[in-house]
MARGUSE-755400 format. One line per field, with one value per residue (C-alpha): residue in one letter; x, y, z. Coordinates in Angstrom, 2 decimals. Example, Ala and Ser with C-alpha at 12.3 -4.5 7.8 and 13.67 -1.06 7.14 Angstrom:
<nodes>
residu (A, S)
px (12.30, 13.67)
py (-4.50, -1.06)
pz (7.80, 7.14)
</nodes>
This chain:
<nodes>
residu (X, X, X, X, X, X, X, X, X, X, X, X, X, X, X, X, X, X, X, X, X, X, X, X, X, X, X, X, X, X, X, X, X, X, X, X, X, X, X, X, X, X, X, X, X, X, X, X, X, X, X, X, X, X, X, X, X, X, X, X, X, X, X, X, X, X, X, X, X, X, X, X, X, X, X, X, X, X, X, X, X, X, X, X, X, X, X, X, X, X, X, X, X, X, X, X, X, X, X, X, X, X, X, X, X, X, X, X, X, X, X, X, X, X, X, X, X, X, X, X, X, X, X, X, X, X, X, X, X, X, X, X, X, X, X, X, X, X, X, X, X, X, X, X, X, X, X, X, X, X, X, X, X, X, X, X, X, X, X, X, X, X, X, X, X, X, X, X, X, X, X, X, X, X, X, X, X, X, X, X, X, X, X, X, X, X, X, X, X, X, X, X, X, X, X, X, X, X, X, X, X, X, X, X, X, X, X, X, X, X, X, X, X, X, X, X, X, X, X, X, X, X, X, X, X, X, X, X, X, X, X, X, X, X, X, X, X, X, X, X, X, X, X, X, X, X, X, X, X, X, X, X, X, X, X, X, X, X, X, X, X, X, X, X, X, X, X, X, X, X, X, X, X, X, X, X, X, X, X, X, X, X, X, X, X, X, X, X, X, X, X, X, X, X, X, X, X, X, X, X, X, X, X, X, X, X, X, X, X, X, X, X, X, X, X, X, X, X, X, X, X, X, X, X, X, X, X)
px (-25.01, -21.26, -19.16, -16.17, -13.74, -11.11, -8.55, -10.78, -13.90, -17.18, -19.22, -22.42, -21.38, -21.81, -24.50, -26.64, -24.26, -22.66, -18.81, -15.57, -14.55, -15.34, -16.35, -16.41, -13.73, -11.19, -7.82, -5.13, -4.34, -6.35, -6.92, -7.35, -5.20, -1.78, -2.43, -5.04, -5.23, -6.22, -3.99, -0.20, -0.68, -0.45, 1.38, 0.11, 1.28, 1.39, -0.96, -1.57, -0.35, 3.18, 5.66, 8.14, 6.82, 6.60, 9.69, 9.52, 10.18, 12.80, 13.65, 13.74, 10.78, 9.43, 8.22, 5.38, 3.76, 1.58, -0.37, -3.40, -6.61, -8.33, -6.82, -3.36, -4.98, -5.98, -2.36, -0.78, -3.34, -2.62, 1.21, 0.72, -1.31, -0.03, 3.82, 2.48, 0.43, 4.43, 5.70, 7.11, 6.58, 5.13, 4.02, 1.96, 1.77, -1.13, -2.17, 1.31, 0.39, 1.53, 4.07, 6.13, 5.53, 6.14, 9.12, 10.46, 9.54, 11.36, 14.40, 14.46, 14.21, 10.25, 9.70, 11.04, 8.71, 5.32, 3.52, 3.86, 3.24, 6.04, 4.88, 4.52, 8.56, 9.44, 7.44, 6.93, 9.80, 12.57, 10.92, 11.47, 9.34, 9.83, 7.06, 8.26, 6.78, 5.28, 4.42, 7.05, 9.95, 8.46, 9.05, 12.33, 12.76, 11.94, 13.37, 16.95, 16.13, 15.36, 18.42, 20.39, 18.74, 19.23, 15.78, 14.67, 11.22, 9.45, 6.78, 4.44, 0.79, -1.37, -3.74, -2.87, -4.30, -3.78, -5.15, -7.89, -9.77, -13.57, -16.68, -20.53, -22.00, -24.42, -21.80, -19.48, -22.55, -23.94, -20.24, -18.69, -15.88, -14.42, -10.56, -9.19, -7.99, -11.43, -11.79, -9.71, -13.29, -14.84, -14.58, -13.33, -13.66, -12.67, -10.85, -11.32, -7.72, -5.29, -3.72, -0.53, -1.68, -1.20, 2.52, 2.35, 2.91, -0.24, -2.24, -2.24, 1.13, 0.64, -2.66, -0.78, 2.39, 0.50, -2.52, -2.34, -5.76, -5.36, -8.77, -8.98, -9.15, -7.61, -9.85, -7.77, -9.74, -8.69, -8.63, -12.19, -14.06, -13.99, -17.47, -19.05, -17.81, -18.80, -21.64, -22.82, -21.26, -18.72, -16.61, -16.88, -13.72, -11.95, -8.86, -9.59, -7.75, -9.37, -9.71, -11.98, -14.77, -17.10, -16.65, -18.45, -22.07, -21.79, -22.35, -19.14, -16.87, -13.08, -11.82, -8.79, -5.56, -3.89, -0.62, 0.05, -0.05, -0.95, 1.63, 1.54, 0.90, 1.44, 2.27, 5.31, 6.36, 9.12, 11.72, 15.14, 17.44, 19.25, 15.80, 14.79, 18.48, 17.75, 13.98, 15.15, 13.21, 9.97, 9.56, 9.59, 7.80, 5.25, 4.08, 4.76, 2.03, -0.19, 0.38, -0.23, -3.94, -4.80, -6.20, -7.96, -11.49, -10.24, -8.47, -11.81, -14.41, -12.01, -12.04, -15.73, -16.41, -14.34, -15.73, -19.50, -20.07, -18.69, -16.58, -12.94, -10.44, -8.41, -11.71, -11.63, -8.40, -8.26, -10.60, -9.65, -6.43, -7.67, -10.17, -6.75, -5.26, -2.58, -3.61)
py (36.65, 35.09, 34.85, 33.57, 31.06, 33.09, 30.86, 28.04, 29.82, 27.81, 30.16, 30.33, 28.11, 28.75, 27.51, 27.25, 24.32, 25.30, 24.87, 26.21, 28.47, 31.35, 30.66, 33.52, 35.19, 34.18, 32.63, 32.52, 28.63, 25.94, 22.11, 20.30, 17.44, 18.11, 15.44, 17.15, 20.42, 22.62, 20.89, 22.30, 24.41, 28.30, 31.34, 34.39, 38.08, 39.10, 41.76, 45.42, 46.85, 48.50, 46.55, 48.72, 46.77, 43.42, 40.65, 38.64, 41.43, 40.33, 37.09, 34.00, 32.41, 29.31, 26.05, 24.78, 21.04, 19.86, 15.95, 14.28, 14.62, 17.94, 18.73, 18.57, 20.88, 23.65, 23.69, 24.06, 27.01, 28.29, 28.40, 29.95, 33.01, 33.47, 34.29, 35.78, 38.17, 38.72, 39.76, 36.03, 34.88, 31.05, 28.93, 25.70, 22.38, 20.98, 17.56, 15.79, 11.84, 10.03, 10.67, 8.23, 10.44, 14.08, 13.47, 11.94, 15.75, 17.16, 15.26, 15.72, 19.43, 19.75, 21.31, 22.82, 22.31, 20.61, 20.02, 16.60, 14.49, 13.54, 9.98, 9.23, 10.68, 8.15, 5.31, 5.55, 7.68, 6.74, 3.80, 3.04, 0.43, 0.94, 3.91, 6.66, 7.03, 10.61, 13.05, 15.51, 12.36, 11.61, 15.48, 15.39, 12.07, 13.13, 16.80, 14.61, 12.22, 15.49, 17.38, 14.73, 14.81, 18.97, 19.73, 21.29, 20.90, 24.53, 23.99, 21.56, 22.07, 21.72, 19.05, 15.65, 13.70, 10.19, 7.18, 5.20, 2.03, 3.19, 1.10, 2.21, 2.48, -0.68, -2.93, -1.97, -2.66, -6.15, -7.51, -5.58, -3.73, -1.18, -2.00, -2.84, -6.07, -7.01, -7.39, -10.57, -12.17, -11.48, -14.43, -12.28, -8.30, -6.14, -3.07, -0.05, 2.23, 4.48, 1.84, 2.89, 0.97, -2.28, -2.14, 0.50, -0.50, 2.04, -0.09, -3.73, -4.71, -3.61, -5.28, -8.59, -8.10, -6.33, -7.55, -10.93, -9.97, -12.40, -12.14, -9.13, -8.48, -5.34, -2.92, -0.60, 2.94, 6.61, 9.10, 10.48, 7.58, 5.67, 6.80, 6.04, 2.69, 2.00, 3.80, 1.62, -1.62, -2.26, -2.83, -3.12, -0.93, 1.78, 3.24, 7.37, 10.21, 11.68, 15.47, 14.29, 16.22, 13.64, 12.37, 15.09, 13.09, 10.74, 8.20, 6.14, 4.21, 4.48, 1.68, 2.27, 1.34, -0.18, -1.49, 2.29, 1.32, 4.92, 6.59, 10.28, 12.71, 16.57, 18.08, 20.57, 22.04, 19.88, 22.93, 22.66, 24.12, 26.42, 27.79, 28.53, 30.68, 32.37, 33.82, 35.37, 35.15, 36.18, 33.27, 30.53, 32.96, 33.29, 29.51, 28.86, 31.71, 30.15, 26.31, 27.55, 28.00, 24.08, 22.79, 19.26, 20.64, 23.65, 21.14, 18.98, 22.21, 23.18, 19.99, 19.30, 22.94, 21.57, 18.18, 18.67, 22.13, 21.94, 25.42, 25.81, 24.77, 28.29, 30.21, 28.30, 29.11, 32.67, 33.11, 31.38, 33.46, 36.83, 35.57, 35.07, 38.17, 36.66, 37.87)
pz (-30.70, -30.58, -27.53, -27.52, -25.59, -23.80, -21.54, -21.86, -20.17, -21.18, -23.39, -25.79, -28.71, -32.64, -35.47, -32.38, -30.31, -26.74, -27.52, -26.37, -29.76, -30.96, -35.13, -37.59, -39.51, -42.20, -42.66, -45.06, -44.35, -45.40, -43.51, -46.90, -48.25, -49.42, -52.17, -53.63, -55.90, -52.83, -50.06, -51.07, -48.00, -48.45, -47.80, -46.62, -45.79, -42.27, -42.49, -42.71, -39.34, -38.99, -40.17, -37.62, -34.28, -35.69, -34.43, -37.87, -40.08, -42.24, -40.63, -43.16, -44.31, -42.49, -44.01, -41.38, -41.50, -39.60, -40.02, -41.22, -39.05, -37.33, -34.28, -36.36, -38.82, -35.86, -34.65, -37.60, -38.57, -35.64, -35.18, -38.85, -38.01, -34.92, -36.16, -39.57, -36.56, -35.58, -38.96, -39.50, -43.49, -43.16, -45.42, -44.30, -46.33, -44.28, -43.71, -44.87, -43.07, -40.83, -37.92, -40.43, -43.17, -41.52, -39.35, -43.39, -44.53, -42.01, -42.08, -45.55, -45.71, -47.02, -43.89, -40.83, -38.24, -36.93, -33.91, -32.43, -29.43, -27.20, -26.82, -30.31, -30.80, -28.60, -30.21, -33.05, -34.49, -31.89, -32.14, -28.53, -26.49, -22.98, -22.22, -19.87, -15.99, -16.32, -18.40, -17.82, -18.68, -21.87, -22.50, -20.89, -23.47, -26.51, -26.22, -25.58, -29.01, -31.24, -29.97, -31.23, -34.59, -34.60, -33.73, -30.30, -29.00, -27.92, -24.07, -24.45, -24.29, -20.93, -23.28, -23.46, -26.76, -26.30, -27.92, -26.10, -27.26, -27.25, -28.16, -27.93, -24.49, -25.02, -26.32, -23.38, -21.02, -22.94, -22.54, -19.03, -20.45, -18.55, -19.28, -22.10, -20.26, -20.26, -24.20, -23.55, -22.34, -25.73, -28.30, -30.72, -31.61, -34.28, -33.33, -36.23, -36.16, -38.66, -40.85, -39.36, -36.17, -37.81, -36.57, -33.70, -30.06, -29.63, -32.04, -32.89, -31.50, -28.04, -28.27, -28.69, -26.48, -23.77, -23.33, -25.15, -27.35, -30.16, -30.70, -31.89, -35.83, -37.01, -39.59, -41.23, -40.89, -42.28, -39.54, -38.56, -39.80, -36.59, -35.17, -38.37, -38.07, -34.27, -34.60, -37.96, -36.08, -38.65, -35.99, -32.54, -30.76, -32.10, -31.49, -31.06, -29.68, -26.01, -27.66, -30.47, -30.44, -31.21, -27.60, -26.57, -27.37, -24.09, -27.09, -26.61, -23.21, -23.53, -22.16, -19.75, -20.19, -17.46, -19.36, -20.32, -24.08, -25.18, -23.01, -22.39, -25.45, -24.36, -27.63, -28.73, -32.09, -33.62, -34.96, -36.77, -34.38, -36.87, -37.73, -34.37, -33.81, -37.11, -36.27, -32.96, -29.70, -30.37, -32.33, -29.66, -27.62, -30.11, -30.57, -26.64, -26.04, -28.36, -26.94, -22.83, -23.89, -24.96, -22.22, -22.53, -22.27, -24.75, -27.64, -27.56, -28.29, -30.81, -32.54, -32.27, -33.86, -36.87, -36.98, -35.66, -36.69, -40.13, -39.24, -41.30, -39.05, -39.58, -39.37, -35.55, -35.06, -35.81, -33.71, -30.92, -31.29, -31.37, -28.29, -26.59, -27.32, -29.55, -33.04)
</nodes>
């Protein structure tokens, strides 16, 4: 027997785990790399129903991105079948890179939209130091920087996804580390993290300016090969994301952050302006429906059913969106 997650309700889990998701069904979309022969994305019909009461009948096609690890992957397959459940005609070129590399595809035209987090708009492609006070005025923030660009940012989720410095339990224990102040005690560390981090104020360089951790040595890690590093001891702190399903094993202490490094990370679909007057109403509408069901507890069963149960990301989220009533 299956049940399903429905407004972020606990439930009996799939392939025998208690999770938040429901997992069977099939997608259009797929999660795999854009570099390879498989990852150019797809493009998909909206489906058999009546044409006559669907919104995004007719309107102009849509060019969807969306970034390079799982939870990115779930939006993006989400926002897909959700407006091509409207009528809308999308096409999704999945795992692009990098915040660098995406915001570069959308400026240049590649693609018209992707879900981001308002911190990182700020940081990293703003490029802005100072972090905001709340929530809500990093929103308010980065909503102001995109409109200036021609982009307008649709609601942001209920989840927050922030980075957070984690290490195994016992290493946390053998050396008292509850903050990430405390790593300053350590004679030296090594901290695992996106390669990207390197020059981030979320990664190495607010490590140094903040919280004067010169002892730390960075190791460059892909996405999703953090735990295998800690849990290995390859290295001995990782930066990870707080909706990563792996978390969900008790395995691992996330450090806190006292000097706000991380910021606030609620995230909202990144959409050309001109595109989001051309598709009509039901378009926002559509994607803001889908975002006001991520809750924290609801992005991290979501992710772990991708990354611990092995289950297709767009398998997930179709149906977690029919679950919701929104396919």
């Amino acid at each position: 027997m299956r049940l399903v997650l429905k407004r972020g309700l606990a439930t009996v889990g799939t392939l025998g785990l208690v999770v938040l998701v429901a997992a069977c069904g099939s997608s259009g979309s797929s999660s795999s790399s854009a570099t390879s022969s498989s990852g150019a994305g797809s493009s998909s019909s909206s489906g058999s129903s009546s044409s006559s009461a669907k919104p995004g009948q007719g309107k102009p096609p849509i060019i969807l991105g969306d970034k390079n690890f799982t939870e990115e992957y779930l939006l993006g397959d989400m926002y897909q079948q959700a407006l091509q459940a409207k009528g809308y005609t999308v096409t999704l070129k999945a795992n692009i890179g990098s915040s660098e590399l995406t915001d570069k595809a959308l400026t240049s035209g590649q693609i018209q939209m992707y879900p981001e987090y308002t911190g990182v708009i700020l940081s990293v492609i703003k490029g802005q130091a100072k972090v905001p006070v709340s929530a809500a005025a990093t929103y308010a923030e980065a909503k102001a920087f995109e409109a200036g660009r021609g982009y307008t940012l649709l609601n942001p989720t209920p989840f927050q996804d922030r980075d957070v410095t984690a290490t195994l339990k016992a290493f946390a224990a053998k050396n008292h580390l509850v903050s990430m102040e405390d790593l300053a005690k350590l004679p030296s560390f090594t901290n695992g993290g996106p390669p990207e981090n390197k020059t981030r104020y979320e990664g190495l360089v607010g490590m140094h300016e903040a919280y004067h951790l010169n002892n730390v040595h960075f190791v460059p890690l892909a996405i999703g090969l953090q735990y295998a590093a800690l849990d290995s001891g390859k290295v001995d702190s990782a930066n990870v994301f707080t909706t990563d399903g792996q978390l969900s094993s008790g395995k691992y202490a996330l450090l806190t952050d006292p000097k706000h490094i991380y910021g606030f990370q609620q995230v909202a679909p990144v959409v050309k302006t001109s595109l989001l007057q051309q598709e009509g109403p039901a378009f926002a509408q559509t994607l803001n429906a889908v975002d006001a069901t991520l809750t924290d507890t609801v992005m991290q069963k979501l992710n772990a059913a991708v990354v611990l149960q092995k289950v297709d990301a767009a398998t997930v989220a179709k149906d977690f969106l029919k679950a919701n009533g929104l396919l």
